[in-house]
Gaussian input, Z-matrix of N, CA and C with variables (Angstrom, degrees):
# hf/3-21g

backbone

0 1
 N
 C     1     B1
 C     2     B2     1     A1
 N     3     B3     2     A2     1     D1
 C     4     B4     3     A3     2     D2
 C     5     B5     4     A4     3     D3
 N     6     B6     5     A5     4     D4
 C     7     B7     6     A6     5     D5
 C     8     B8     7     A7     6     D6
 N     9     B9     8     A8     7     D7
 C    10    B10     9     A9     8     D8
 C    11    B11    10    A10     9     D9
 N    12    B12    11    A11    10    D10
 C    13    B13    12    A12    11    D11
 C    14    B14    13    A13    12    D12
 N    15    B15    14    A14    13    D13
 C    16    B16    15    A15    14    D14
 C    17    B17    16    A16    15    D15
 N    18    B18    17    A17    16    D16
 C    19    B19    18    A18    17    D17
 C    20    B20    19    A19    18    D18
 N    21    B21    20    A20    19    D19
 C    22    B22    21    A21    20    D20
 C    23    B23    22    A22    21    D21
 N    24    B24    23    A23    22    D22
 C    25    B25    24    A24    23    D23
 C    26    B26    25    A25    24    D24
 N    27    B27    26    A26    25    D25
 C    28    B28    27    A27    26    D26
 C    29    B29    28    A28    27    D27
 N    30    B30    29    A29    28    D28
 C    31    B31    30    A30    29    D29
 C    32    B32    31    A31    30    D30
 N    33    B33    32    A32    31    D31
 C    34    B34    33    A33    32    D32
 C    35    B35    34    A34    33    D33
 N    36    B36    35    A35    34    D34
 C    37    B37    36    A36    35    D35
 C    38    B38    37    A37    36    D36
 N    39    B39    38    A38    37    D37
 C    40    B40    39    A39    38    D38
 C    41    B41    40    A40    39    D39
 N    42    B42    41    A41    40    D40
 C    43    B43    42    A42    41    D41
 C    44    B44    43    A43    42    D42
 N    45    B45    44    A44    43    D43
 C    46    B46    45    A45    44    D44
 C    47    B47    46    A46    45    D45
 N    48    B48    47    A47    46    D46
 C    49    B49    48    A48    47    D47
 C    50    B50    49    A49    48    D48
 N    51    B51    50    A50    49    D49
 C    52    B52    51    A51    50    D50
 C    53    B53    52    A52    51    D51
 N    54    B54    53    A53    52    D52
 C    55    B55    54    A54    53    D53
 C    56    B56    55    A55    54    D54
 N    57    B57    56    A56    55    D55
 C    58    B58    57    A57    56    D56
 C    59    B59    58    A58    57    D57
 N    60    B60    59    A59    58    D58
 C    61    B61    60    A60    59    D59
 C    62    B62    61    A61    60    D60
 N    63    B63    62    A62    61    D61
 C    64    B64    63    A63    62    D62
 C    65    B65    64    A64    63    D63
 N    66    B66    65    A65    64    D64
 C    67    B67    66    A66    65    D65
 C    68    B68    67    A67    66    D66
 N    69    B69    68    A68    67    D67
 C    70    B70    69    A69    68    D68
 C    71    B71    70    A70    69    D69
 N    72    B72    71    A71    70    D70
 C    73    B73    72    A72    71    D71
 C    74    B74    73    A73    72    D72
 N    75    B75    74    A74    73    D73
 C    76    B76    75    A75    74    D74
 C    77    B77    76    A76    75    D75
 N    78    B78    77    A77    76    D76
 C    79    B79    78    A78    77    D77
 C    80    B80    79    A79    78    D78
 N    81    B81    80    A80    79    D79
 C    82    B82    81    A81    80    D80
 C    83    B83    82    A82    81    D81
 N    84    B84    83    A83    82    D82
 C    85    B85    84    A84    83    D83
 C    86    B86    85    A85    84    D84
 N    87    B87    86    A86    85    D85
 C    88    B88    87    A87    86    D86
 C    89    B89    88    A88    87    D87
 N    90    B90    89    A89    88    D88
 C    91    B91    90    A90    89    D89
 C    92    B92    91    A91    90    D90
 N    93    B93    92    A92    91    D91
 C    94    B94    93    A93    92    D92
 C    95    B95    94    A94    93    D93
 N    96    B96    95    A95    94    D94
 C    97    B97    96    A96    95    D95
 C    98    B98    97    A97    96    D96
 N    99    B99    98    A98    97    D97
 C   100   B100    99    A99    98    D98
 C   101   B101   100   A100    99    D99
 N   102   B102   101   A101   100   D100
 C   103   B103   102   A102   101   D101
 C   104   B104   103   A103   102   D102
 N   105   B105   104   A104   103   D103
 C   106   B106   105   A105   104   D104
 C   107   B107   106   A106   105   D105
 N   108   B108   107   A107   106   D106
 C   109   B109   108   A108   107   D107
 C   110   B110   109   A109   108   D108
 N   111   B111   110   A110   109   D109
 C   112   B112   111   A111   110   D110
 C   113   B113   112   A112   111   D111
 N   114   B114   113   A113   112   D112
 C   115   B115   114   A114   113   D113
 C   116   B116   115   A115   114   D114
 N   117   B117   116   A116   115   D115
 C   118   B118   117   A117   116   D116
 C   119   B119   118   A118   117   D117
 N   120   B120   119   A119   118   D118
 C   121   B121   120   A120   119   D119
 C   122   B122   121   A121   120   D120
 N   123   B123   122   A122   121   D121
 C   124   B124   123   A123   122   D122
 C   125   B125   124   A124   123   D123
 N   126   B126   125   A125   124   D124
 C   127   B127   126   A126   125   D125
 C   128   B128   127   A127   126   D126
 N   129   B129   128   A128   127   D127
 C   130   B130   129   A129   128   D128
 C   131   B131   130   A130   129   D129
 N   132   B132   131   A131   130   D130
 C   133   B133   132   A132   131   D131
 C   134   B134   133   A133   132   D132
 N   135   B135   134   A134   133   D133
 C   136   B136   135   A135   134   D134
 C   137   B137   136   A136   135   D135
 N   138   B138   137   A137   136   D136
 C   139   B139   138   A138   137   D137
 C   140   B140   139   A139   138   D138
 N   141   B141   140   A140   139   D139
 C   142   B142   141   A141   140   D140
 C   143   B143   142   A142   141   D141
 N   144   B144   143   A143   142   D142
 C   145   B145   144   A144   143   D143
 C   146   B146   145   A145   144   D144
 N   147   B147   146   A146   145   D145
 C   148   B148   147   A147   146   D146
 C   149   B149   148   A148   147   D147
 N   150   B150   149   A149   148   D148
 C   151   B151   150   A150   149   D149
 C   152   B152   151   A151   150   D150
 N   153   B153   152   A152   151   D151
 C   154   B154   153   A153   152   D152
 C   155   B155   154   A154   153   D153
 N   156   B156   155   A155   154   D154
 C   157   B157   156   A156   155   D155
 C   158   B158   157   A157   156   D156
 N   159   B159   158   A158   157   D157
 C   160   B160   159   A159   158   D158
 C   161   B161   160   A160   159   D159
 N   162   B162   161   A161   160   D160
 C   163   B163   162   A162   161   D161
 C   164   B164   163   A163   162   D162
 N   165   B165   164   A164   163   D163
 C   166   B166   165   A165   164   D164
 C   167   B167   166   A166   165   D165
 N   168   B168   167   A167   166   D166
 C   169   B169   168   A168   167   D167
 C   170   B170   169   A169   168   D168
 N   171   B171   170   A170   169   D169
 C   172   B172   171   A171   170   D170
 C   173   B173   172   A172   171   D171
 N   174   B174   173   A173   172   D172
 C   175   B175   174   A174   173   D173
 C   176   B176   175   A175   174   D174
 N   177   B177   176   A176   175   D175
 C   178   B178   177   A177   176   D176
 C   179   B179   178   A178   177   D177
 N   180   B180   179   A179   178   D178
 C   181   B181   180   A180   179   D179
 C   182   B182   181   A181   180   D180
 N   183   B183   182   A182   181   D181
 C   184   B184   183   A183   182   D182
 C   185   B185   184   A184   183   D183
 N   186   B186   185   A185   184   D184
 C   187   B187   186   A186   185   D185
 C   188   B188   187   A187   186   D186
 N   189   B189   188   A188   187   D187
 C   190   B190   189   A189   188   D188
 C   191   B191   190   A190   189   D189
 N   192   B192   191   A191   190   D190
 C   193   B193   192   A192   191   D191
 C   194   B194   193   A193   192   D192
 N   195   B195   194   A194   193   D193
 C   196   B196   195   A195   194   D194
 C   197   B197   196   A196   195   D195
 N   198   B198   197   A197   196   D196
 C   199   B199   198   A198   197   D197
 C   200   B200   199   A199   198   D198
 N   201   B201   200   A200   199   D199
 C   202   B202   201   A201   200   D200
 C   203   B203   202   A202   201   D201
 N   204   B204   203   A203   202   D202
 C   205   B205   204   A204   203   D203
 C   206   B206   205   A205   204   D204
 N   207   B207   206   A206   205   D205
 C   208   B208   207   A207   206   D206
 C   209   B209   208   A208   207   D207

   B1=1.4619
   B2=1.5270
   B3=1.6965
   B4=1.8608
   B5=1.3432
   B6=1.7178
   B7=1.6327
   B8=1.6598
   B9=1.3493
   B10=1.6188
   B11=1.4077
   B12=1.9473
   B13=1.3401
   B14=1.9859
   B15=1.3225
   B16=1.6191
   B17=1.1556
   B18=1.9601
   B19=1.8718
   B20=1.0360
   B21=1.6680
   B22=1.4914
   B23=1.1255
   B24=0.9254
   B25=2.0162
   B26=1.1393
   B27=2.2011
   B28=1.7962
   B29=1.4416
   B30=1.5480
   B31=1.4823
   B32=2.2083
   B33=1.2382
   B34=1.2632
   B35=1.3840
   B36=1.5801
   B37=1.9855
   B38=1.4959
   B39=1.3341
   B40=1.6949
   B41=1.4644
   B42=1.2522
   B43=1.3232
   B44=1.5912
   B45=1.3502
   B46=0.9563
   B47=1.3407
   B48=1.5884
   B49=1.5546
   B50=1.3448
   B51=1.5122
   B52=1.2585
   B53=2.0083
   B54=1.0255
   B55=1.7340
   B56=1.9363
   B57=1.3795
   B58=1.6766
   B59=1.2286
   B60=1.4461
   B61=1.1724
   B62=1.5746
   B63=1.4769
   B64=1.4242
   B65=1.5549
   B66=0.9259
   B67=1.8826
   B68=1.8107
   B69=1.2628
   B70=1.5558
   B71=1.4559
   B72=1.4404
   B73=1.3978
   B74=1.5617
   B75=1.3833
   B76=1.3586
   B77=1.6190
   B78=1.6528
   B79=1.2631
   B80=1.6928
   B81=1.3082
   B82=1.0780
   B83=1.6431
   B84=1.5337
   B85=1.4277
   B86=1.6851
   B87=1.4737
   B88=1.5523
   B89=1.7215
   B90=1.3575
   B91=1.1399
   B92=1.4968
   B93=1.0635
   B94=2.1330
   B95=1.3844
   B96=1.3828
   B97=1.2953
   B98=1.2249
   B99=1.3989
   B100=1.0830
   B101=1.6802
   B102=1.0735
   B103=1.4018
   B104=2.2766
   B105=1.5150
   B106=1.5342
   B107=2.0245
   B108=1.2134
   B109=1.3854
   B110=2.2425
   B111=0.7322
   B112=1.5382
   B113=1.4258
   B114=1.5793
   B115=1.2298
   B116=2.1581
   B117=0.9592
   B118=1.3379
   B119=1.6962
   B120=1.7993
   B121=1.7522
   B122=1.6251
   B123=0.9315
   B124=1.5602
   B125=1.4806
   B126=1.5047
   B127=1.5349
   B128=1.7190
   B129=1.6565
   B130=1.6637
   B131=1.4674
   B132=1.1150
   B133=1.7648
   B134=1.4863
   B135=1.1486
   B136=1.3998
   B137=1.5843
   B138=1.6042
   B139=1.6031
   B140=1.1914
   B141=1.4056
   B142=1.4548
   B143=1.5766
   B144=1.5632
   B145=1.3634
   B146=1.7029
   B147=1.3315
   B148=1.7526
   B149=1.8799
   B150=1.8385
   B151=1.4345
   B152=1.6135
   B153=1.0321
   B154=1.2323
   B155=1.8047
   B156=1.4297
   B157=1.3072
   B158=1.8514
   B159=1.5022
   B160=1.9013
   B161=1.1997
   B162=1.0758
   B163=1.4546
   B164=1.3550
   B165=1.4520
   B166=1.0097
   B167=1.8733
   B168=1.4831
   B169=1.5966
   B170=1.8247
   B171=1.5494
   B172=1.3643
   B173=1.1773
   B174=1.3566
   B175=0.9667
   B176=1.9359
   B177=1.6683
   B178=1.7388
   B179=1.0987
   B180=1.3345
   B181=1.6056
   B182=1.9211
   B183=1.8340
   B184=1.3568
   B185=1.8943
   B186=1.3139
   B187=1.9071
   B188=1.4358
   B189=1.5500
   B190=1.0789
   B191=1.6290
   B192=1.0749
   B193=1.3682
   B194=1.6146
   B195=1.2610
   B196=1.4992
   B197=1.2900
   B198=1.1689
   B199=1.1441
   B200=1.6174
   B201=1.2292
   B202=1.1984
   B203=1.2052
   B204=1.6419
   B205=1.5440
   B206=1.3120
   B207=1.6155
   B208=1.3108
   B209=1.3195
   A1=111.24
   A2=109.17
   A3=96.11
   A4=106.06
   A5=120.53
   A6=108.74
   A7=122.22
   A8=105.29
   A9=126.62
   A10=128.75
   A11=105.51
   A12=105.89
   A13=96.88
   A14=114.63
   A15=104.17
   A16=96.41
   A17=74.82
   A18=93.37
   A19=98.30
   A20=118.14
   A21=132.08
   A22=108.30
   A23=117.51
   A24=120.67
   A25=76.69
   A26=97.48
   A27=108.79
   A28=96.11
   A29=88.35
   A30=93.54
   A31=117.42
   A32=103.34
   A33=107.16
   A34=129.00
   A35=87.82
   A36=110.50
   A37=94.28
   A38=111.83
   A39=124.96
   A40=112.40
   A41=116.09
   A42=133.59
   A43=129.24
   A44=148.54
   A45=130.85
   A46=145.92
   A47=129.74
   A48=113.19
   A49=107.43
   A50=112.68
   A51=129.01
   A52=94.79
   A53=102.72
   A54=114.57
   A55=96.60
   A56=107.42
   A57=106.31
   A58=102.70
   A59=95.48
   A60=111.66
   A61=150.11
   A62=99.95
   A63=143.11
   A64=132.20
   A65=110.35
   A66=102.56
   A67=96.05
   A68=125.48
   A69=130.49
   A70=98.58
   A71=110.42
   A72=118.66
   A73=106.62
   A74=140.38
   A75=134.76
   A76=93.30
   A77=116.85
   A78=124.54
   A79=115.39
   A80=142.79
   A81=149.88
   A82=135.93
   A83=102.66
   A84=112.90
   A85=107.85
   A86=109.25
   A87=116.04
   A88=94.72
   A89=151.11
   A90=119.60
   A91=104.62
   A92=131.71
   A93=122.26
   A94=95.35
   A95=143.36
   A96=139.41
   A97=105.83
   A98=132.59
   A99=122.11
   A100=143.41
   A101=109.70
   A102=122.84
   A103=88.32
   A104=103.08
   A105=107.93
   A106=107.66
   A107=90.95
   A108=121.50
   A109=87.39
   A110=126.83
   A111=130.73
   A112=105.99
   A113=118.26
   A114=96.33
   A115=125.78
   A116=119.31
   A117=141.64
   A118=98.39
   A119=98.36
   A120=128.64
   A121=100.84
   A122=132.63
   A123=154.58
   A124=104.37
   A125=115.10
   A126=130.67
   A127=85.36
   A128=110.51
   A129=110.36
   A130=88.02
   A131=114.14
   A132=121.48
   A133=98.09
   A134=142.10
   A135=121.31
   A136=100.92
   A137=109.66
   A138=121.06
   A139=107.35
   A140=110.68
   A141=105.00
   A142=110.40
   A143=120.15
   A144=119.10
   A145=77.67
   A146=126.62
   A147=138.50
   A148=93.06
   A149=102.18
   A150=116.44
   A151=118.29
   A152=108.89
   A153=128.07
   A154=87.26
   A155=116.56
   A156=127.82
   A157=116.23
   A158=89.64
   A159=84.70
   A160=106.21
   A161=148.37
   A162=108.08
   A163=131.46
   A164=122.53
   A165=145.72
   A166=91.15
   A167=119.79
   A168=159.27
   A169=80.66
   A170=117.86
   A171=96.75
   A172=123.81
   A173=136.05
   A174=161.76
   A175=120.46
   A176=92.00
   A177=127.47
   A178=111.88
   A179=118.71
   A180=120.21
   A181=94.33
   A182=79.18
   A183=81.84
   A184=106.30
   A185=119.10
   A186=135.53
   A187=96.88
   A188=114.67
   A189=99.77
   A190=126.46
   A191=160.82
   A192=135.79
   A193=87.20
   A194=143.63
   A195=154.33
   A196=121.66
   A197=144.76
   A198=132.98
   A199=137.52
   A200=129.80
   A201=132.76
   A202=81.88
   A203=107.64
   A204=146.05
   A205=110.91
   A206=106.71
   A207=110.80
   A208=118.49
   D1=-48.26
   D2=-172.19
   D3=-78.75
   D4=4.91
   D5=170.93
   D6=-67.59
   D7=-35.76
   D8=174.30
   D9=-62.93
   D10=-17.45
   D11=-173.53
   D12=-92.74
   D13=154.76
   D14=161.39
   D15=-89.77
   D16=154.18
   D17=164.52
   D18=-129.19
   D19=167.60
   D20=-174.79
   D21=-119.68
   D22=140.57
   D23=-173.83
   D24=-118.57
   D25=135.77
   D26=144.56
   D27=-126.09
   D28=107.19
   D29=165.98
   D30=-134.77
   D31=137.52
   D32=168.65
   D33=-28.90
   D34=-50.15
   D35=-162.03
   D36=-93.35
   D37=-161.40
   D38=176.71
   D39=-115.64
   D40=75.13
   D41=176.44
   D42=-37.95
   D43=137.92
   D44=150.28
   D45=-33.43
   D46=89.74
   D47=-161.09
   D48=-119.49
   D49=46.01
   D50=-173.99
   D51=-70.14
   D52=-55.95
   D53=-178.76
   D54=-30.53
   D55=119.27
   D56=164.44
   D57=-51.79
   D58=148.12
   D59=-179.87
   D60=89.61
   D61=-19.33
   D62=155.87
   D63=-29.10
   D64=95.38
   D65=-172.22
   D66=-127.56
   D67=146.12
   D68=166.32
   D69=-90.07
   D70=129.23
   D71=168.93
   D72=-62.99
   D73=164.26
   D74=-162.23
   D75=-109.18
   D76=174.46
   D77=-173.76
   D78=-65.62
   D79=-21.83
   D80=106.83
   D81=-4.39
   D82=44.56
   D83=-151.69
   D84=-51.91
   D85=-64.96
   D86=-170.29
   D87=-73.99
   D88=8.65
   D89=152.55
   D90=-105.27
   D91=-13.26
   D92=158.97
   D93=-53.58
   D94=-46.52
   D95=-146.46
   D96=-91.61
   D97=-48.70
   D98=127.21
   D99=5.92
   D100=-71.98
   D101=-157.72
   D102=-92.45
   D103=-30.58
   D104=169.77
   D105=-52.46
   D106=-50.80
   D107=-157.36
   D108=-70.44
   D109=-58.44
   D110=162.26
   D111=-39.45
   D112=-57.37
   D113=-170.79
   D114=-95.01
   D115=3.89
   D116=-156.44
   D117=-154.43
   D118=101.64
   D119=151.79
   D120=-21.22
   D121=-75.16
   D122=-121.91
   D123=-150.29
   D124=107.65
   D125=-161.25
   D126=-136.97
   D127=132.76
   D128=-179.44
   D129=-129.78
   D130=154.67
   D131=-168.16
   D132=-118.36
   D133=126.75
   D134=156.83
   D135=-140.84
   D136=134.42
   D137=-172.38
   D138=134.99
   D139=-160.21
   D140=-132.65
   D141=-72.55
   D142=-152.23
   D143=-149.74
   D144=-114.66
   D145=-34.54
   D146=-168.82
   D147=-52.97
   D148=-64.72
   D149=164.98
   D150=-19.81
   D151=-66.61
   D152=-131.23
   D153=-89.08
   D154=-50.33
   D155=178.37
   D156=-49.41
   D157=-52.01
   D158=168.25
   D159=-79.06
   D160=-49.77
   D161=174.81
   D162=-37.81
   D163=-39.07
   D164=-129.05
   D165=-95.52
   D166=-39.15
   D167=-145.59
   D168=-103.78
   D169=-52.96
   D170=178.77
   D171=-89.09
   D172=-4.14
   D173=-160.69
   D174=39.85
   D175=74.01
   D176=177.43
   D177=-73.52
   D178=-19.10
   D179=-169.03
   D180=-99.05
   D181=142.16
   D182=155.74
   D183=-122.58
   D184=-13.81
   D185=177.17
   D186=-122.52
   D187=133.71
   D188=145.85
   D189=-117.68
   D190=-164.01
   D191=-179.44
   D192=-169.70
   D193=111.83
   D194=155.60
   D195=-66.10
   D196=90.42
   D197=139.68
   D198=-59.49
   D199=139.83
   D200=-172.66
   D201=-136.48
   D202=134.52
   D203=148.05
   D204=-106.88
   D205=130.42
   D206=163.66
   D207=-68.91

């Protein structure tokens, strides 16, 4: 099942996108997310806190929901 869903990598470096389904968001972070966010109801973020902050700075969210793991 999670092979079928895409995922979006934002990454600096040149990531592994061997995983189906795999696309690197482009250097243009909040307008890829954007244009993600246009095409896909239901967008789930998971990673880092840097991530999470620009979105957060452009204001990408419309839920947010925190998890903490010990």
């Amino acid at each position: 099942l999670f092979n079928s869903v895409p995922k979006y990598v934002a990454s600096r470096g040149r990531p592994d996108l061997s995983w189906s389904g795999s696309t690197q968001l482009g250097p243009d972070l909040a307008g890829a997310v954007r244009e993600v966010r246009d095409r896909h109801e239901h967008v789930k973020v998971a990673g880092s806190l840097n991530l999470v902050q620009t979105l957060l700075r452009e204001k990408l969210f419309d839920r947010l929901d925190l998890w903490v793991h010990p």
